[in-house]
MITORKE-604802 format. One record per atom (N, C-alpha, C): x, y, z; residue number from 0; residue in one letter. Coordinates in steps of 0.2 Angstrom, whole numbers, plus 5000, padded with zeros to 4 digits. Layout:
<rs>
<r east="X" north="Y" up="Z" resi="NUM" resn="A"/>
...
</rs>
This chain:
<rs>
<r east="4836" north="4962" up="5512" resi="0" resn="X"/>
<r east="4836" north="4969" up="5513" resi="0" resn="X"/>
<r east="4831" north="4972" up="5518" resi="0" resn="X"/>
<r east="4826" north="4968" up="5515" resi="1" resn="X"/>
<r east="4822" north="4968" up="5523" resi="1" resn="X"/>
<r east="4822" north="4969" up="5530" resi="1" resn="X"/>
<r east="4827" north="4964" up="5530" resi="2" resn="X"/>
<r east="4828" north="4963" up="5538" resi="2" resn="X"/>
<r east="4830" north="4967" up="5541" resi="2" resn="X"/>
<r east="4837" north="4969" up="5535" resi="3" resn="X"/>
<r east="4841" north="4974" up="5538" resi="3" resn="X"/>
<r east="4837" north="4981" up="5540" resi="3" resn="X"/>
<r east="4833" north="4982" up="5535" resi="4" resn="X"/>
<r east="4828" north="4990" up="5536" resi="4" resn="X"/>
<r east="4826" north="4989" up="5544" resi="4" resn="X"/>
<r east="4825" north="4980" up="5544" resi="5" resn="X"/>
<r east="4819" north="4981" up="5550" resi="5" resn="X"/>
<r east="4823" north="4982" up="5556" resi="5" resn="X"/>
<r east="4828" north="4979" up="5557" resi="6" resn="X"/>
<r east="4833" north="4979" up="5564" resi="6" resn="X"/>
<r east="4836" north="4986" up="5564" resi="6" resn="X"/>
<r east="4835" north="4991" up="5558" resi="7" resn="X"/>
<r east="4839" north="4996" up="5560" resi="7" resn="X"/>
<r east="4835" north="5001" up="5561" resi="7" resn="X"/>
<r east="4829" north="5000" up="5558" resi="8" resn="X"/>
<r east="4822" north="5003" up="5562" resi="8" resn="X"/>
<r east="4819" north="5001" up="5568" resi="8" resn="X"/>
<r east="4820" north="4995" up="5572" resi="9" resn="X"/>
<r east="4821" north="4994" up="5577" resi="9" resn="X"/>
<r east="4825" north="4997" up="5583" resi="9" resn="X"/>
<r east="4830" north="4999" up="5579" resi="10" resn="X"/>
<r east="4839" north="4999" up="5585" resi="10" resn="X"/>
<r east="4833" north="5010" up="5584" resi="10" resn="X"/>
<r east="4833" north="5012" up="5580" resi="11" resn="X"/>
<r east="4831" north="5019" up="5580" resi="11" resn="X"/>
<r east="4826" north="5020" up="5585" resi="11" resn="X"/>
<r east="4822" north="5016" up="5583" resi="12" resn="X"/>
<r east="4814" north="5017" up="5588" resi="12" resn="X"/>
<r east="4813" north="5016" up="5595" resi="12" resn="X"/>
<r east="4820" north="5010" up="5595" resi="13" resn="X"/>
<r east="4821" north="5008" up="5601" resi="13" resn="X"/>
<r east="4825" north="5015" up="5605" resi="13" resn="X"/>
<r east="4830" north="5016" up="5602" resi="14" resn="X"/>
<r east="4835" north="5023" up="5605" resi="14" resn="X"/>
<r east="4829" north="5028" up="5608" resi="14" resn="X"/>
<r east="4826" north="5031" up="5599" resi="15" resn="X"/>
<r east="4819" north="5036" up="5602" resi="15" resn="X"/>
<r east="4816" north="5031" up="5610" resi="15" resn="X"/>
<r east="4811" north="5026" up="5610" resi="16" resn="X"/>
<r east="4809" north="5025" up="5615" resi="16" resn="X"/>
<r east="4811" north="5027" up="5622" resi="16" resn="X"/>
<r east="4817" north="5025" up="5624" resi="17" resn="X"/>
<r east="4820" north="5026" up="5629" resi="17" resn="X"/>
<r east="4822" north="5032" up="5630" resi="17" resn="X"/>
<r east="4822" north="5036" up="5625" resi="18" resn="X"/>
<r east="4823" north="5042" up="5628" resi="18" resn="X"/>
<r east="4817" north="5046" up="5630" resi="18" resn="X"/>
<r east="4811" north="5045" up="5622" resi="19" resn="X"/>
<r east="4805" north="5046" up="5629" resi="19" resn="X"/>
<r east="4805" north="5046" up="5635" resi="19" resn="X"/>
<r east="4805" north="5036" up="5636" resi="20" resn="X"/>
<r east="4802" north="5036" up="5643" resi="20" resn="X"/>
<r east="4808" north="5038" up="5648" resi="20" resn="X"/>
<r east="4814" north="5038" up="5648" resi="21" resn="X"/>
<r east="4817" north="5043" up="5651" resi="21" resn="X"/>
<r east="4817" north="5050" up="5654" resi="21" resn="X"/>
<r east="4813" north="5054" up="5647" resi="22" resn="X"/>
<r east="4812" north="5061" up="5649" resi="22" resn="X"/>
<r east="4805" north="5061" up="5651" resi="22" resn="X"/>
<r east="4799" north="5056" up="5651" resi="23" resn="X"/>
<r east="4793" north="5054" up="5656" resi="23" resn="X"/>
<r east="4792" north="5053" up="5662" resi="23" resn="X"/>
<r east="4798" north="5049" up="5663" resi="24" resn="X"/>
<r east="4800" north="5047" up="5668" resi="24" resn="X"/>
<r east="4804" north="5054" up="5673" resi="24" resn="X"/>
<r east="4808" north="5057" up="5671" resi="25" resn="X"/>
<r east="4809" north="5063" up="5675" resi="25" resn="X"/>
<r east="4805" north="5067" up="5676" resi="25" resn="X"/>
<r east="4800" north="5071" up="5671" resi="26" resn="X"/>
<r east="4796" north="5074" up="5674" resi="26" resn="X"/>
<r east="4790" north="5071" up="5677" resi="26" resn="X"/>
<r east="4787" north="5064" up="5677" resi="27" resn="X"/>
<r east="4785" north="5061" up="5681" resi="27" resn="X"/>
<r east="4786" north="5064" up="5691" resi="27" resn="X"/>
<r east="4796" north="5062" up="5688" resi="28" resn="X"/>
<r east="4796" north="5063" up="5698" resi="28" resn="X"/>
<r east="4799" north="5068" up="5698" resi="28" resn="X"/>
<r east="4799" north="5075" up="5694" resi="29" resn="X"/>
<r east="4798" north="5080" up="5699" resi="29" resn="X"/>
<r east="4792" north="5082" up="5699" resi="29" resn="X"/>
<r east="4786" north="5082" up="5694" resi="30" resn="X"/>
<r east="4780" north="5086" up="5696" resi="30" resn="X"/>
<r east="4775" north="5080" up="5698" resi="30" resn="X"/>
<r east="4775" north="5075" up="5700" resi="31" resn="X"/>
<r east="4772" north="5070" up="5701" resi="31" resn="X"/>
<r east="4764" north="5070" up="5700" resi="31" resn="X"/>
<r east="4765" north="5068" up="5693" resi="32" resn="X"/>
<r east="4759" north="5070" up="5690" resi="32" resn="X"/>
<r east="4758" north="5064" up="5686" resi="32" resn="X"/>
<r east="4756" north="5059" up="5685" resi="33" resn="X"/>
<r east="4756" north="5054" up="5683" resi="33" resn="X"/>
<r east="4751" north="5053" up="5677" resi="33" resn="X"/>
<r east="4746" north="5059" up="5673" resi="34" resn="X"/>
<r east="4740" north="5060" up="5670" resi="34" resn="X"/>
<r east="4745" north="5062" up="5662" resi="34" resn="X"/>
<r east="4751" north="5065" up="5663" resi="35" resn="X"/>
<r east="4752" north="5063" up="5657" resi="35" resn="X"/>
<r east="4760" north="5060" up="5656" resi="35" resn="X"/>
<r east="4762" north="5056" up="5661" resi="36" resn="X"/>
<r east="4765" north="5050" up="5659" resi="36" resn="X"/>
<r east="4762" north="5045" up="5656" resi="36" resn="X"/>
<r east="4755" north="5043" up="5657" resi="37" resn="X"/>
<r east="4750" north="5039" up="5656" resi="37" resn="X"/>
<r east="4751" north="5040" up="5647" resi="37" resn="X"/>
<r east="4748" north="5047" up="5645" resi="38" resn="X"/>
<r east="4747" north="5050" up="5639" resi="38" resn="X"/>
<r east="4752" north="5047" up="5634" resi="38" resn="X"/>
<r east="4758" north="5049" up="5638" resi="39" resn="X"/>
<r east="4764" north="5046" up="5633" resi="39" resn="X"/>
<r east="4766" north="5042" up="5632" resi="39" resn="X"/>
<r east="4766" north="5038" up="5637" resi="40" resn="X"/>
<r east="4764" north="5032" up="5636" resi="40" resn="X"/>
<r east="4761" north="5028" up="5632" resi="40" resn="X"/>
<r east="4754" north="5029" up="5631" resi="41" resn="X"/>
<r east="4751" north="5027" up="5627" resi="41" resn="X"/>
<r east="4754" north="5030" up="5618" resi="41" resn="X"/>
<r east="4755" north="5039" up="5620" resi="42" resn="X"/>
<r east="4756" north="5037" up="5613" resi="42" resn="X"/>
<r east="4763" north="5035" up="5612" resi="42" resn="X"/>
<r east="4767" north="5034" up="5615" resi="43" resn="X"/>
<r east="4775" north="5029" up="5612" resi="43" resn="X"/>
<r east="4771" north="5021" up="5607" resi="43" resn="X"/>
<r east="4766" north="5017" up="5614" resi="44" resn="X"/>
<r east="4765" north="5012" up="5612" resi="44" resn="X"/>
<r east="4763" north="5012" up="5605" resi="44" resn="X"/>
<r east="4757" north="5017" up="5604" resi="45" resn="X"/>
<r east="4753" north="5016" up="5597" resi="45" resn="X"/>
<r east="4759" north="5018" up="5592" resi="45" resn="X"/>
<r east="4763" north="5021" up="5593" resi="46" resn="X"/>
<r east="4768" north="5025" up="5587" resi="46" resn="X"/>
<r east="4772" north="5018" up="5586" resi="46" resn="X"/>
<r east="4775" north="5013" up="5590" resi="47" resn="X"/>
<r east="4777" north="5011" up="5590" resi="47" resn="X"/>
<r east="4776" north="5004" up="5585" resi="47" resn="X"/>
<r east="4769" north="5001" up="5591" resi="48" resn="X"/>
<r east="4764" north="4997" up="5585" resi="48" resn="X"/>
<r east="4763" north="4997" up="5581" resi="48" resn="X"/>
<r east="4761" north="5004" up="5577" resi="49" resn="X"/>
<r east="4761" north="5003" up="5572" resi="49" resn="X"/>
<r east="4767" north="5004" up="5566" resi="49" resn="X"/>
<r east="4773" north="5005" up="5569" resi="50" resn="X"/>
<r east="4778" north="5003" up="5568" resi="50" resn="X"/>
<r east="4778" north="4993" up="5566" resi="50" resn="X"/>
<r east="4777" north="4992" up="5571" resi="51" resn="X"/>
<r east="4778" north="4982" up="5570" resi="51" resn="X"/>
<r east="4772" north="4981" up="5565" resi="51" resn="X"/>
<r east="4765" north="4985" up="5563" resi="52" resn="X"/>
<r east="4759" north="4982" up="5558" resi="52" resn="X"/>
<r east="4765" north="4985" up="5553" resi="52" resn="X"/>
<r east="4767" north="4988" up="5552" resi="53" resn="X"/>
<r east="4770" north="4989" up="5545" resi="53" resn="X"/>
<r east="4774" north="4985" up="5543" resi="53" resn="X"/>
<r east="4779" north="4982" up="5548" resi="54" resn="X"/>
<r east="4783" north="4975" up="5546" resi="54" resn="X"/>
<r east="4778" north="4969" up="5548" resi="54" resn="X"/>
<r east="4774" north="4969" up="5552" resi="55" resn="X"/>
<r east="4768" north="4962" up="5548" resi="55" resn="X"/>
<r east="4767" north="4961" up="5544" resi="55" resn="X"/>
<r east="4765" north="4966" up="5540" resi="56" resn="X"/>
<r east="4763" north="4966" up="5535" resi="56" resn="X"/>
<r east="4766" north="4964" up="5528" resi="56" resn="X"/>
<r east="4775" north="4965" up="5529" resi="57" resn="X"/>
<r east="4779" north="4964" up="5524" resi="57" resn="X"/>
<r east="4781" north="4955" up="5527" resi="57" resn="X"/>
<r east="4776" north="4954" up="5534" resi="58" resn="X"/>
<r east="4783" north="4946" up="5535" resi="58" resn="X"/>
<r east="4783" north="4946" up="5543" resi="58" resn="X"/>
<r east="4783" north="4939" up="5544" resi="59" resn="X"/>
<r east="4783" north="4938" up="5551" resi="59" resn="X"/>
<r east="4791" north="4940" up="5553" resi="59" resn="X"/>
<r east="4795" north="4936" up="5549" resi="60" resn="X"/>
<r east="4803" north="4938" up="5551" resi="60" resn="X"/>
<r east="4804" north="4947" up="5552" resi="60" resn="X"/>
<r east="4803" north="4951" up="5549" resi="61" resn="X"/>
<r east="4802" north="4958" up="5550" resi="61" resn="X"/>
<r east="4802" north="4961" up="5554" resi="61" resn="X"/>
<r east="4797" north="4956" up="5556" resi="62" resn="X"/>
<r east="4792" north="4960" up="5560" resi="62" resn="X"/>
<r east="4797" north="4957" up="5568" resi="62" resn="X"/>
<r east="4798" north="4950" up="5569" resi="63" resn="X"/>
<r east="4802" north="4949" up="5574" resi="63" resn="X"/>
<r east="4807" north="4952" up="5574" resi="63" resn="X"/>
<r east="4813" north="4954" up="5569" resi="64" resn="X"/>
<r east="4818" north="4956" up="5570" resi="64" resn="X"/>
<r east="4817" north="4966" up="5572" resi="64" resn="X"/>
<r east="4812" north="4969" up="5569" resi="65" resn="X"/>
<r east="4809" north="4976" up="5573" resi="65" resn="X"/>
<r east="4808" north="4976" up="5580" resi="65" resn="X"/>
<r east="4806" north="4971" up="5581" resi="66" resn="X"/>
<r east="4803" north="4969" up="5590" resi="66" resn="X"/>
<r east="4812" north="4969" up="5594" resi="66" resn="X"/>
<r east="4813" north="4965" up="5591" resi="67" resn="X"/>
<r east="4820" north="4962" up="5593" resi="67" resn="X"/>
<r east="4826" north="4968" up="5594" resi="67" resn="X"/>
<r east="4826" north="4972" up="5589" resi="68" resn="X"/>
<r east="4829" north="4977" up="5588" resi="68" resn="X"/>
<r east="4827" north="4984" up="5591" resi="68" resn="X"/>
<r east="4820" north="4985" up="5592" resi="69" resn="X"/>
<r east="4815" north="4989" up="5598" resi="69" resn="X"/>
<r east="4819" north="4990" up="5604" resi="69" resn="X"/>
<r east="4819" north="4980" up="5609" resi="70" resn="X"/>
<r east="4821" north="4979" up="5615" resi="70" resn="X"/>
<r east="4829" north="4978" up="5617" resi="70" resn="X"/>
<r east="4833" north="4980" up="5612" resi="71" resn="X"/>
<r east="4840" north="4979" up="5613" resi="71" resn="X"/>
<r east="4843" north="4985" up="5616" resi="71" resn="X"/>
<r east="4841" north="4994" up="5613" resi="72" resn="X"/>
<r east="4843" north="4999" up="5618" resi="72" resn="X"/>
<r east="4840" north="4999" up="5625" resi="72" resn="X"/>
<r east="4836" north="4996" up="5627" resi="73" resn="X"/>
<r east="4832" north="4997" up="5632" resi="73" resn="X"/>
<r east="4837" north="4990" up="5638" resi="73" resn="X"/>
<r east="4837" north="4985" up="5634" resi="74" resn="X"/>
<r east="4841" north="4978" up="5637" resi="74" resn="X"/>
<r east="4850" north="4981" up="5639" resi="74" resn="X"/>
<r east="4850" north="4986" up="5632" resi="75" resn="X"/>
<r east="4860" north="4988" up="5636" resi="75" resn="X"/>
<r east="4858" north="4992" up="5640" resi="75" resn="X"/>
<r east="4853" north="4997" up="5642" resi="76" resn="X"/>
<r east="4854" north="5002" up="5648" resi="76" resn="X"/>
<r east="4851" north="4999" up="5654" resi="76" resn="X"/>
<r east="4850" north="4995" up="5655" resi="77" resn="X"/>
<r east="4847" north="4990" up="5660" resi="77" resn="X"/>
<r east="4853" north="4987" up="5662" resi="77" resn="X"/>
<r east="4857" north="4984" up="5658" resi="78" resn="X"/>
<r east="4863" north="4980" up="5659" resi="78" resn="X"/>
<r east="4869" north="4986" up="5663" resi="78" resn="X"/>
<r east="4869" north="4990" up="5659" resi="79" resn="X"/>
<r east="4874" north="4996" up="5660" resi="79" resn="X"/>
<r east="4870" north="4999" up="5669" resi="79" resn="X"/>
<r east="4864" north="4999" up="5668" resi="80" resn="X"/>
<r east="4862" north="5002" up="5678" resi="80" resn="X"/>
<r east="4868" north="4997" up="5681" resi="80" resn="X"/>
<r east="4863" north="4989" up="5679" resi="81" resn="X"/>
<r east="4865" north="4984" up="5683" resi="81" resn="X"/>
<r east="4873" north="4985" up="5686" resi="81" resn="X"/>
<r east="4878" north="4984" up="5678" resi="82" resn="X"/>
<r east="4884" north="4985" up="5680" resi="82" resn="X"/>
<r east="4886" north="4991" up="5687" resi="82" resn="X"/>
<r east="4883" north="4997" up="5685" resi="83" resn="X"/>
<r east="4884" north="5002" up="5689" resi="83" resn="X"/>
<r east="4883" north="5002" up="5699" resi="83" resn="X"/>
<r east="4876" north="4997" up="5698" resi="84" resn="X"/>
<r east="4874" north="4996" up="5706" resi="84" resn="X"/>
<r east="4880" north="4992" up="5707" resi="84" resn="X"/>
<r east="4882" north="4986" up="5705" resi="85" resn="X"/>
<r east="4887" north="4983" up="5706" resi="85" resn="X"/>
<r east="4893" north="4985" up="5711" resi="85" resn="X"/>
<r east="4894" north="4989" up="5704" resi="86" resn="X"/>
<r east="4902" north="4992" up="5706" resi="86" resn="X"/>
<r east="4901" north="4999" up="5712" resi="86" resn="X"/>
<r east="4895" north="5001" up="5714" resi="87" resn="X"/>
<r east="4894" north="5004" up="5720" resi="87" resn="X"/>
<r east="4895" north="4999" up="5726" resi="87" resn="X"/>
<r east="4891" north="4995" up="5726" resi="88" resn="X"/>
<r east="4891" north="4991" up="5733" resi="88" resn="X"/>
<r east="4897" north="4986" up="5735" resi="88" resn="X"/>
</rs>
């Protein structure tokens, strides 16, 4: 039961992340201001970490399956640019 909390606390956090740093990341490049992409940054990571202290806490497997499930939306939209430049060139 575990697990599953954690991978799908994962795939959530993960989803949120990237939408963060995607909407960091544009107003990055239009106001080029770099002082509070830095800010959010940081605070993603710390929300985030202490997301994984909370499944350490319960167990090392938890906690790898949180991480794992973290980097999986970020891994498909990656793959999905990828696909895209592709089939550009």
């Amino acid at each position: 039961m575990t697990s599953i909390l954690a991978v799908a606390t994962g795939l959530i956090c993960g989803s949120l992340n990237l939408w963060l740093l995607t909407a960091a990341g544009r107003r990055l490049a239009d106001s080029g201001r770099a002082k509070p992409f830095v800010f959010s940054s940081l605070f993603r990571l710390g929300l985030f970490a202490i997301v994984a202290g909370f499944f350490a806490v319960v167990g090392p497997w938890p906690m790898t399956l949180y991480i794992v499930g973290l980097f999986v939306p970020l891994a498909l939209h990656v793959a999905g640019l990828m696909r895209d430049a592709d089939e550009k060139t």
